[in-house]
N, C-alpha and C positions, 0 to 999 in steps of 0.2 A: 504494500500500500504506500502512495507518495505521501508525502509531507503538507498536509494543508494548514492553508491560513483564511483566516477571515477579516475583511474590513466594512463597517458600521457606519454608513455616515450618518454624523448626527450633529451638523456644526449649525443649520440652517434657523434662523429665528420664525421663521413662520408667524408673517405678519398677516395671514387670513385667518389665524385663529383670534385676532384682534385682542391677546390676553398679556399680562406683563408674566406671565409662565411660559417658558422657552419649550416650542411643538412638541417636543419628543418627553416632556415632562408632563404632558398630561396623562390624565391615567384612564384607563379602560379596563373594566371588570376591577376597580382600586388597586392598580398595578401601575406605574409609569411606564409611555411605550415603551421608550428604550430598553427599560427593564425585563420586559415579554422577549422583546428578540435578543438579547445579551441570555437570559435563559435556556432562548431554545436553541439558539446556537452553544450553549455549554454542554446543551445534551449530546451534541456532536463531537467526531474525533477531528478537534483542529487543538493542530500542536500551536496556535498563537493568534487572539482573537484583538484587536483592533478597534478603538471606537475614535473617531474624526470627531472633534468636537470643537466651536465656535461660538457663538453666541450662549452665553449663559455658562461656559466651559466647567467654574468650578463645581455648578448645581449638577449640569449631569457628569462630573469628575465623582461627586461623592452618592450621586444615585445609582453608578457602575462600579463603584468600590472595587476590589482587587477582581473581579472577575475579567478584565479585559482593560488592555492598555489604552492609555487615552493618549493622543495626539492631536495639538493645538493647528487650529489653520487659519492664521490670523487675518488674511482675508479670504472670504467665498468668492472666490475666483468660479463656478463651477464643480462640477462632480468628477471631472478628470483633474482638476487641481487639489480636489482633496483625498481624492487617493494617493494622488504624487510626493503629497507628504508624511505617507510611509513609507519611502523610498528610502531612506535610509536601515530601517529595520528588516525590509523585505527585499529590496531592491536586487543583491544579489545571491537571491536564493533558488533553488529549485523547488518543483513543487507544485501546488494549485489552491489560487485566491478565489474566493468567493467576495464580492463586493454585492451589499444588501445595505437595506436602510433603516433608523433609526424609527421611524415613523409607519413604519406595516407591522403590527404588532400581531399581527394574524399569522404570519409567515410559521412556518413548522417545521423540527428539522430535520422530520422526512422528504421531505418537499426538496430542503437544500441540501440533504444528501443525495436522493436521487438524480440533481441536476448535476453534481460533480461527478459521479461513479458514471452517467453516461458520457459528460466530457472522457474522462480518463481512458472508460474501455474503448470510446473510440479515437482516442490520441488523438483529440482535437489541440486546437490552439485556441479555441474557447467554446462556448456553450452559453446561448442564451435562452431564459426560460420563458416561454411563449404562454400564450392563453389563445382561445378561439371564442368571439362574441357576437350575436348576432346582431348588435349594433356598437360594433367598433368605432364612432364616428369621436375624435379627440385624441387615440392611441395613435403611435409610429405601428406601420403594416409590416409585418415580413415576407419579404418577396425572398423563394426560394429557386432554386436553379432547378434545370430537368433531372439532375440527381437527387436533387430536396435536400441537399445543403443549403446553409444560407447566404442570400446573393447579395443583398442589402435589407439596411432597415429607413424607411419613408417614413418623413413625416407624416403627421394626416394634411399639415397644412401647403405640403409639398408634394403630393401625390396624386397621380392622374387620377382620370375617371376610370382607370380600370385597376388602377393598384386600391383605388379606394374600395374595390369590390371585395376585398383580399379579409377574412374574418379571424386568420391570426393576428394577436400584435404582438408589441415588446412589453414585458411587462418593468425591465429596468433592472432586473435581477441576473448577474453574469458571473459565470465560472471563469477562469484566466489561467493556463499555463502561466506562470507569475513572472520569469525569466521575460514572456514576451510583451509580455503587458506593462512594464516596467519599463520595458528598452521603446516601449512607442507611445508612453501617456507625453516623455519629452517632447513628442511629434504633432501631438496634437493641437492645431491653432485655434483659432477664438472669433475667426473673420465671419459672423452673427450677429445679429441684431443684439443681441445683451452683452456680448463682448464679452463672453465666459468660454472655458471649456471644458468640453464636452467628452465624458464618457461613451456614447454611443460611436465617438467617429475613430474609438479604438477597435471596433468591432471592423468599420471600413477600410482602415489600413489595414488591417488584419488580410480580407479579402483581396484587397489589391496588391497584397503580397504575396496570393497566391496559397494562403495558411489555409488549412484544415477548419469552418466556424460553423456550427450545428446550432441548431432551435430544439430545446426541448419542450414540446407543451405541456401546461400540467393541467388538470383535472378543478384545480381549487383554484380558481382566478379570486376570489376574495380574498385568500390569502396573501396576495401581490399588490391590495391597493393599499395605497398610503394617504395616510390623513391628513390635510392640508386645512381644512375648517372645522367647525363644530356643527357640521350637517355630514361630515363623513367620520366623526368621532362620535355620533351618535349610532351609525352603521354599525361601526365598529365593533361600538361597545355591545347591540343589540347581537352580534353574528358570534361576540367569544361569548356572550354570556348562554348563550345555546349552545354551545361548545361545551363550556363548561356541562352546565347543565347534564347534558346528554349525556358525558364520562361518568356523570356520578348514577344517572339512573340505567345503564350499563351497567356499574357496580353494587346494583343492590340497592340504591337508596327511590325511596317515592316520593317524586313531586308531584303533589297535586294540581300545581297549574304553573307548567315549568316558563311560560308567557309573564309570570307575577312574582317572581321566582328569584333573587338576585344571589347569587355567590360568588365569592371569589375567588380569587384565584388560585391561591393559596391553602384554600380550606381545605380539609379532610372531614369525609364523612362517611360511618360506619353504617354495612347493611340492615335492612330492615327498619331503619329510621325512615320515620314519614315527616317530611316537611309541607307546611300548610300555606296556601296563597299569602302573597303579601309578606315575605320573610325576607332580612335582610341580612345575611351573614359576611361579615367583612373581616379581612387581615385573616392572621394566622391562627386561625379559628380549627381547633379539632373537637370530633362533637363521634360519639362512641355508637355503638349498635345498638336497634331497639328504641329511640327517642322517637316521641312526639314533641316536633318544634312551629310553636306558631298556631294561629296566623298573624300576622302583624305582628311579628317579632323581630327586634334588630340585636344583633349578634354581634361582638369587636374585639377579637384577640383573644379568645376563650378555650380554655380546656375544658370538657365536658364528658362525663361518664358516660355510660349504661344506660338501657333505661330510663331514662330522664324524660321528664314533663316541661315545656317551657310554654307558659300561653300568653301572647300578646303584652311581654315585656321588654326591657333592655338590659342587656347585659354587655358589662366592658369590663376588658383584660382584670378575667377573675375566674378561678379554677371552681369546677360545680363537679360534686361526685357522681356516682350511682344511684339511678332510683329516687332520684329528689324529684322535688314537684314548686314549681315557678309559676306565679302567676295566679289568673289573671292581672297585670296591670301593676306588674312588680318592676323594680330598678335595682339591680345588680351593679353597684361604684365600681372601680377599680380597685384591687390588693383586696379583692373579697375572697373566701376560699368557705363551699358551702358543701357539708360533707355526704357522706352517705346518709339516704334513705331521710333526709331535714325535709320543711317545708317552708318554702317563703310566698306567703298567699297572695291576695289581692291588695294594694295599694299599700306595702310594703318597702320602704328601702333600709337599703345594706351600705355602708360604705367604710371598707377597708375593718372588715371586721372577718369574724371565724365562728361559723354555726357549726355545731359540733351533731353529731352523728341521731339521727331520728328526734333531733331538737325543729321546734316549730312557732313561726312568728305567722301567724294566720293571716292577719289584718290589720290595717292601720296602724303601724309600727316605723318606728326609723331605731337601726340598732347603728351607728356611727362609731368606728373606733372601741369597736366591744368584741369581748369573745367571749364564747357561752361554751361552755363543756356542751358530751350527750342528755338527751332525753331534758332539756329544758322545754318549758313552755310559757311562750313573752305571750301576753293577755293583749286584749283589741285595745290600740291606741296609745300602748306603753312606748314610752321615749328613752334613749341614751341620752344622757344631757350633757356631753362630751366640750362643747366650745364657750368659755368665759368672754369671747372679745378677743380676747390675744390669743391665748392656747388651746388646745385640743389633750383634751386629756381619756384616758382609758376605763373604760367599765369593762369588771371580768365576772363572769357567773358561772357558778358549779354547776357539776354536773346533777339533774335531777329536781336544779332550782324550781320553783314555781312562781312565777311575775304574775299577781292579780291585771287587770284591767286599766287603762289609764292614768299607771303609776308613770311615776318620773323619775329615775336613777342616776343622781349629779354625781356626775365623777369630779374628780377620782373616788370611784368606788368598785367595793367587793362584796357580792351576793354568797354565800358558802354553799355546800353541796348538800341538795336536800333540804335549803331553806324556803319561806317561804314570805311573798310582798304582798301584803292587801292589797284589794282594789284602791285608786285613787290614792295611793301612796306619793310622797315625795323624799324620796331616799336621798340622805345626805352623808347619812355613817356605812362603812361598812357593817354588814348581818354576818354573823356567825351560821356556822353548819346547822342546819336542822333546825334553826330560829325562826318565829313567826316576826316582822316588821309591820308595826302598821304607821302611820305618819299623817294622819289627817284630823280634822278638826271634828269636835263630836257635836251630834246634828242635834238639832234646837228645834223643836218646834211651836209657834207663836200663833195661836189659836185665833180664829178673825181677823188677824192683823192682816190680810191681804187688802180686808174692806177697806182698810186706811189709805190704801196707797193710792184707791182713787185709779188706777187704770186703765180699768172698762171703760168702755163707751157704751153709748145708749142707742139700742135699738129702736 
């Protein structure tokens, strides 16, 4: 097998996406392009991957982190001028470049290794990857020769009335003997209307040398378009998010209306999990076999067990076990870790706390900055009272505790294991193991006195 390299272009600012975020850092399926093709090209055997970078250099320098070299191209000259400044690294090597773009985040790299393995077996001196459309009208045509090599590539806006009848194009995606490509990007002029140069007119000296240059079509022409606005970034994002989609219910998992459906990229998901319309699962989301998730659930950076119930809550970057149960209309903070077999009911928040094992907060609850042993149970409406102004301080509750109803527990404090809070408590001491707390004022009642207050109105 020869030696391959890959080069990335992703120097271009992409002024029709009208955004101060540089093109290739937008994100689709919450990925950034570049990020998708830096990816899928790592799935591949390239001994040295490449990314052209210009405008915004150091944003996508540190959105490509070590995965691929980055090379500055201080000015966009073109797409033959920015490959030209990996000539140094590449320049005198043997071997096979692949030049792809920053902005086709669709691209796969089966797709870019089939296009290289049939350069090689046929010892081309390049390979380009073709698509066929039944309204090609805006693509460069490939006119092939009576052996169906490729003769030239036409513009559309330079191309007769009969080349324009022609339903291959170029999709802009090319394989390169590197040695030749290398000795003829010096060659290539700029004498065009934008005064750039041009990658395609290495494929024409090629030919007029008399070289070996093949079209390969492929099958997935979506994978080849690149996104230039936010009318071809909504395509996009629509065409991976089916993508995705489709791999996971492939492997086991059901969506119920995979049209309503959002996952990303990144996610894992275990079979026999049923996700519900309306589900938004983002970032590095892994989510176990057996769950009911949703519907109108959003999802962010989560570990999640077994089993698992989640209905129409949010959860962010916080670890959920087995067999818990979420929701309705629950908020899962960040640095939450909510264990096995727990419950956190309806209109419940968690934040940065630890529910311990078949412990349960039903309803109306916020536990902030608390941890609760197993087998607690926090009563409707009970509070952490964790924030003075300045600090945030810790409530810890044994295992077995019991929280009456609408109690208040001002930390710093300690519940013991097996104690027990009245309802409408306001805990300000720590309780001892096995102590009953109660904290409320004792009820009076003032017989008539309501008639005083005068309230009523008159019917």
């Amino acid at each position: 097998m020869s030696t391959r390299y890959a080069v990335i272009l992703a120097a271009g600012k992409g002024t029709r996406m009208k955004s101060k975020l540089y093109k290739v850092l937008h994100q689709v399926c919450g990925k950034p392009m570049i990020r998708h093709v830096v990816d899928e090209i790592g799935q591949a055997r390239f001994s040295k991957v490449f990314v052209i970078v210009g405008h915004g250099a150091e944003d996508v320098r540190s959105c490509v982190r070590n995965d691929a070299d980055c090379i500055l191209q201080k000015e966009q000259l073109g797409t033959a001028h920015a490959v030209l400044q990996a000539s140094e690294q590449l320049g005198g090597l043997d071997g096979t470049t692949i030049v792809l773009y920053g902005d086709t985040p669709l691209i796969t790299h089966e797709t870019v290794e089939k296009l290289i393995d049939f350069q090689e077996k046929e010892h081309a001196a390049a390979a380009v990857l073709t698509a066929r459309l039944e309204d090609p009208a805006g693509y460069g045509r490939i006119i092939r020769s009576a052996t169906g090599s490729l003769e030239k590539i036409v513009e559309d806006k330079d191309a007769t009335d009969e080349e324009k009848k022609v339903k291959e194009i170029n999709t802009g995606i090319y394989s390169f003997n590197n040695r030749l490509l290398f000795k003829l990007l010096s060659k290539v002029g700029n004498n065009n209307a934008q005064g750039e140069y041009y990658l395609p007119d290495v494929i024409g000296l090629l030919v007029k040398a008399s070289e070996k240059v093949l079209a390969y079509p492929t099958e997935r022409f979506e994978e080849t378009v690149g996104v230039n606005d936010r009318v071809q970034l909504a395509a996009a994002e629509k065409y991976m998010r089916m993508r995705i989609n489709r791999k996971h219910m492939e492997q086991g998992v059901t969506l119920i209306d995979p049209e309503t459906t959002y996952l990303s990229a990144e996610c894992s998901i275990g079979g026999d999990t049923i996700i519900y319309p309306g589900t938004v699962i983002k970032g590095d989301t892994n989510i176990g076999s057996g769950c009911v998730i949703g519907p109108h659930t959003e999802i962010t950076n989560c570990t999640i067990g077994s089993d698992t119930q989640i209905d129409q809550s949010v959860l962010e970057d916080s670890w959920i076990g087995d067999d818990v149960q979420i929701g309705p209309f629950a908020h899962i903070r960040p640095l939450s870790r909510i264990h096995n077999q727990a419950k956190i009911g309806n209109f419940v928040e968690v934040k940065k706390s630890e529910v311990g094992e078949r412990s349960k907060a039903s309803h109306l609850t916020y536990l902030g900055d608390a941890t609760l042993g197993a087998d607690v149970n926090m009563g409707c409406g009970t509070i952490t009272v964790n924030y003075d102004g300045k600090n945030k301080f810790a409530t810890i509750i044994g295992d077995g505790a019991f929280i009456g109803c609408n109690a208040n527990l001002v930390a710093p404090v300690t519940i013991g294991t097996g104690a027990f809070v009245a309802a409408g408590s306001t805990i300000t001491e720590s309780v001892n193991a096995d102590a009953l707390a109660i904290a409320r004022s004792r009820q009076t009642n003032k017989e008539n006195y309501a008639l005083k207050l005068n309230y009523r109105t008159n019917n």
